[in-house]
C-alpha positions as CSV (number, residue, x, y, z in Angstrom):
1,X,71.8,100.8,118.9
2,X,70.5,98.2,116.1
3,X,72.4,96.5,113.5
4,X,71.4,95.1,110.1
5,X,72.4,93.7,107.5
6,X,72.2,95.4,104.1
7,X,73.3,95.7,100.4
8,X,75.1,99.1,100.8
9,X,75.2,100.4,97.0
10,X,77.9,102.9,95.6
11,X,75.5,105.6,95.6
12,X,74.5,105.2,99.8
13,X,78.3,105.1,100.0
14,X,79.6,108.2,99.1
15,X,76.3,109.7,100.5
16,X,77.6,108.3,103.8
17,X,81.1,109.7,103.2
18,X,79.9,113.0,102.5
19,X,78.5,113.2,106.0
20,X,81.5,111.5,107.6
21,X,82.2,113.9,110.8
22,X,86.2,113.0,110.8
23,X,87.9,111.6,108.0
24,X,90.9,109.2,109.1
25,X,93.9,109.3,106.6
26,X,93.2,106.7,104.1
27,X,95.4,103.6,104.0
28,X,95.9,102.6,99.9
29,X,97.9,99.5,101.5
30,X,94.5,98.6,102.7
31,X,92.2,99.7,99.9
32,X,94.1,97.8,97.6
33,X,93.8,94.6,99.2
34,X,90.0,95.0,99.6
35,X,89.0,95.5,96.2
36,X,91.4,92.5,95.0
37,X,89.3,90.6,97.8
38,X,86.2,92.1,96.1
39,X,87.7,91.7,92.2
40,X,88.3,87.9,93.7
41,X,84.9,86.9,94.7
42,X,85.9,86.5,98.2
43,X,83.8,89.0,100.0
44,X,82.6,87.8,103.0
45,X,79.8,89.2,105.2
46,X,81.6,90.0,108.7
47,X,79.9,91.0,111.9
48,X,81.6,94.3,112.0
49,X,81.1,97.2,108.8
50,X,79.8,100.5,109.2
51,X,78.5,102.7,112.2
52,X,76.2,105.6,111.9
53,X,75.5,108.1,114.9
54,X,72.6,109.2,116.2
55,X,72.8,111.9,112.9
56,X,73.1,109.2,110.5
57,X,76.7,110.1,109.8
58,X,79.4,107.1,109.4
59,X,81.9,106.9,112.5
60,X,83.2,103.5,111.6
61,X,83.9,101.8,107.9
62,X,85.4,104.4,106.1
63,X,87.6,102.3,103.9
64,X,84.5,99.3,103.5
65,X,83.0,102.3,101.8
66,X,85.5,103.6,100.2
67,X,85.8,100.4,98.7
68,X,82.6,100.0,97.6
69,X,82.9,103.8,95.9
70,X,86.2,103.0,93.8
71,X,85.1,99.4,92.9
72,X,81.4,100.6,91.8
73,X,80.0,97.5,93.4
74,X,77.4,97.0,96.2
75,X,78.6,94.8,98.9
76,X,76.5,92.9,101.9
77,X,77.4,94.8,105.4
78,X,76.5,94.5,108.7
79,X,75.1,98.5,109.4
80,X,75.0,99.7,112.6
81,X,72.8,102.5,113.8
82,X,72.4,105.2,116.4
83,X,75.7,104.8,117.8
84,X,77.4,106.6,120.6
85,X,80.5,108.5,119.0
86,X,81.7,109.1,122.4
87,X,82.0,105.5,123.2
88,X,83.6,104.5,119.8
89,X,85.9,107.7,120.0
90,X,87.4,106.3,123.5
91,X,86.6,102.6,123.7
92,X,86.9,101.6,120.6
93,X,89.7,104.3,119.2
94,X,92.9,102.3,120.0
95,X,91.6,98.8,119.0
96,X,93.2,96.9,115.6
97,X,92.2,94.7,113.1
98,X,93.6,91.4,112.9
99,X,96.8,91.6,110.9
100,X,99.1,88.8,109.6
101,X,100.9,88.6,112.8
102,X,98.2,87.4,114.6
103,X,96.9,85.0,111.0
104,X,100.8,83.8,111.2
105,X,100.1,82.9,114.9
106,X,97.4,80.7,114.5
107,X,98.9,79.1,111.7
108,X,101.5,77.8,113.9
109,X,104.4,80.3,113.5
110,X,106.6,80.3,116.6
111,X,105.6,83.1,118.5
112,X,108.6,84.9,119.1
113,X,109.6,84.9,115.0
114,X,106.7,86.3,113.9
115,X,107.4,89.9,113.5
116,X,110.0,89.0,111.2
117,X,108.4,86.1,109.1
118,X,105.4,88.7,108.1
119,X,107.6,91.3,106.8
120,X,109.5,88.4,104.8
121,X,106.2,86.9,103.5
122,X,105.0,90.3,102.2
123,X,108.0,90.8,100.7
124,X,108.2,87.2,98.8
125,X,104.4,87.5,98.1
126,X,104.7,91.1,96.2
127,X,108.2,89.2,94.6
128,X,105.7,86.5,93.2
129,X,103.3,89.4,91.7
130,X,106.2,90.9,89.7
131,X,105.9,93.6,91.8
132,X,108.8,95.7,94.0
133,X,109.7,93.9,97.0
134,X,109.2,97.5,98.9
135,X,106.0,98.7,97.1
136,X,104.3,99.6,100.5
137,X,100.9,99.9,98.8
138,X,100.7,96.3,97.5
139,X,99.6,94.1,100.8
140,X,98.7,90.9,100.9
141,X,94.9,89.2,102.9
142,X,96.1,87.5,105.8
143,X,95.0,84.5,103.9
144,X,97.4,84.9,100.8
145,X,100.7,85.8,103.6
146,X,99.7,82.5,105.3
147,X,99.5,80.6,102.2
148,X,103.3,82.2,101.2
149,X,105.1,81.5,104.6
150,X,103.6,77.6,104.4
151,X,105.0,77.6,101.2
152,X,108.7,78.4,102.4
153,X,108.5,77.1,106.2
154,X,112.5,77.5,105.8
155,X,112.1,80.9,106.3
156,X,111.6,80.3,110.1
157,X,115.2,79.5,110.1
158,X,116.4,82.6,108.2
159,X,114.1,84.5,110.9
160,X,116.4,82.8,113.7
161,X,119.2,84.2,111.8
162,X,117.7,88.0,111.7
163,X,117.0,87.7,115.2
164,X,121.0,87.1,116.1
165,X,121.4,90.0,114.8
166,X,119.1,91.9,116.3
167,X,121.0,94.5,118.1
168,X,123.0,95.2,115.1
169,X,120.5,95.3,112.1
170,X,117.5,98.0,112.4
171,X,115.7,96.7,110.1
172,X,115.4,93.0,110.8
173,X,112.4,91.2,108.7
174,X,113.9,93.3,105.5
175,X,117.5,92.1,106.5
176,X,115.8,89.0,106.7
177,X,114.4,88.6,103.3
178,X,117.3,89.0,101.6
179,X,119.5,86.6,103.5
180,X,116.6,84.5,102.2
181,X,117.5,85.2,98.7
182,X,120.8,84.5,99.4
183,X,120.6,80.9,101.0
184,X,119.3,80.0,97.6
185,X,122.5,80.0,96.3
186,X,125.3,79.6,98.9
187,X,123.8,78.6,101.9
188,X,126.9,77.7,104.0
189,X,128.8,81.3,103.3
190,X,125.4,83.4,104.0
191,X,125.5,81.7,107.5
192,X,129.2,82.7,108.2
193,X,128.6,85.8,107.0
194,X,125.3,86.5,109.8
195,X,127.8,85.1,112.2
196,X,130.4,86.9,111.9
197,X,128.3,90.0,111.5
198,X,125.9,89.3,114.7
199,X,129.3,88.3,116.9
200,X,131.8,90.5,115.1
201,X,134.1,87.6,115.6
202,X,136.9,87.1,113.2
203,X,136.5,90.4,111.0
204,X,139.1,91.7,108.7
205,X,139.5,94.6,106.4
206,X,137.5,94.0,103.1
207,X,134.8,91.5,105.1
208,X,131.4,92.4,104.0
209,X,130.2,92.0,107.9
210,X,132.8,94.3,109.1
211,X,131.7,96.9,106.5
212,X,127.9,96.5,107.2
213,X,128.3,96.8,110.7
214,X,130.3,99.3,111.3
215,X,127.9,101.0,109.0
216,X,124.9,100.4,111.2
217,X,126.8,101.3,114.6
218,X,127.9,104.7,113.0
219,X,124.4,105.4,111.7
220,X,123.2,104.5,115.5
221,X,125.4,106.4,117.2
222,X,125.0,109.2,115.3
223,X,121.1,108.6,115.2
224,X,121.0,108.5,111.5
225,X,117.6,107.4,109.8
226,X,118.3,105.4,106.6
227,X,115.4,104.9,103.9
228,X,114.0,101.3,103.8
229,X,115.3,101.0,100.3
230,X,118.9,102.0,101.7
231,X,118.3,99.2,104.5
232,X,117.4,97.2,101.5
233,X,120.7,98.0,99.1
234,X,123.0,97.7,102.1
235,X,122.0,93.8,102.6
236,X,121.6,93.1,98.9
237,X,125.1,94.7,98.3
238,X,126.9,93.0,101.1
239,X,125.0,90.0,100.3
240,X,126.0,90.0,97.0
241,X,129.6,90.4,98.1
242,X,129.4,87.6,99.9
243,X,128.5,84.7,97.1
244,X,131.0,86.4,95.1
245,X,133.8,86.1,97.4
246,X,134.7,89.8,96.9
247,X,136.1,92.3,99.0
248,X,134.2,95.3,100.4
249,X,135.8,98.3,101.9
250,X,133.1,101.1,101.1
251,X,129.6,102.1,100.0
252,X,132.0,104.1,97.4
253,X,129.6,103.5,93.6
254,X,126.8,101.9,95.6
255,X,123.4,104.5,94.7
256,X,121.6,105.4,98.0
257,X,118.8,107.4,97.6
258,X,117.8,106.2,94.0
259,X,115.8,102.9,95.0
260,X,117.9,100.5,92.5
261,X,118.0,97.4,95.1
262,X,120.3,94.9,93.7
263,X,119.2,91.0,92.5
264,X,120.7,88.7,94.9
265,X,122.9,86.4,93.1
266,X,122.8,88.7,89.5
């Protein structure tokens, strides 16, 4: 093998697609955030890129060059040839990129939150692009969910409080974002209401907590799979609830299935 470092051109691109032996599903989530990185400025020459067989074709880089096709731009990439594709198919097959996980970690995030405070930091970093808090597609650079979870360190406590209720709440880091949303404006009854629903201690008919989960212990037991945005508008709801000191016996006028997440606090 020998690898060098060139200015791979749109053209060379989708030449090189065209001859790519197996094509992976694409991932828009990380498309997206590569040609912002690209639109930026911030393209950086790495020491990985693409990898060509001993045919020439690409068994490595499909999305660098997929980038460089739907931004029209030639990037600097380090190009590897006559590669073993039986080596990168079984070595290489189950290894991952660095995600914000890992960026969170050497930031300093305590290790056992960090699950959590990535999902949360997406979710407040698509918030700050006007953007849905669910849009999937929309992803931040490890660089830009760093920069949001230094900018709300509180949200390591809120991830203390999704983790108590951990074997309640599927969907913790979610769970956790909006409890977020709601310390913003009654910080004292949010925290009764995660206790009460992580210890089930003093629940009473109409009690948000005792509504939510029951709901997530019937949905366990009888192995039902909610949408994310139903996990979503079951927290906002109760939440909501909650700083409005009202009663909440049912999901009876709540839409499931439409994707209208309520505003905390609205």
């Amino acid at each position: 093998m020998v690898t060098i470092t060139e200015m791979v051109t749109p053209a060379k691109a989708r030449e090189w697609l065209d001859k790519m032996p197996i094509q992976r599903r694409i991932r828009r989530s990380k498309i997206e955030k590569l040609k912002r990185v690209v639109g930026l400025g911030k393209w950086h020459l790495l020491p990985h890129g693409i990898v060509l067989d001993t045919e020439g074709r690409p068994i490595d880089g499909m999305h660098r060059l997929t980038v460089i096709c739907e931004t029209d731009r030639p990037l600097p990439l380090r190009v590897t040839y006559n590669a073993d594709p039986a080596a990168i198919f079984t070595i290489d097959a189950d290894s991952a990129a660095k995600d914000l996980q890992d960026a969170l970690k050497l930031a300093g995030a305590p290790i056992g939150y960090v699950g959590e405070l990535a999902t949360m930091s997406r979710m407040l970093w698509r918030a700050e692009q006007g953007k849905s808090v669910l849009e999937q597609t929309l992803t931040p650079t490890n660089e830009e969910g760093v920069e949001v979870y230094r900018r709300h360190l509180d949200l390591i406590e809120v991830a203390r409080m999704a983790l108590r209720v951990r074997h309640i709440v599927p969907a913790r880091g979610l769970f956790g974002y909006f409890v977020y949303q709601a310390m913003r404006h009654d910080e004292e009854r949010v925290q009764s209401f995660v206790h009460r629903l992580a210890t089930g201690e003093m629940l009473r008919s109409g009690d948000p907590a005792l509504l939510v989960r029951n709901t997530y212990i019937k949905d366990r037991t009888q192995r039902v799979t909610r949408l994310q945005t139903d996990q979503a508008i079951i927290a906002a709801t109760a939440l909501n609830a909650v700083l409005r000191k009202k009663s909440l016996y049912s999901w009876k006028g709540v839409e499931f299935g439409k994707g209208k997440v309520p505003v905390i606090g609205a």
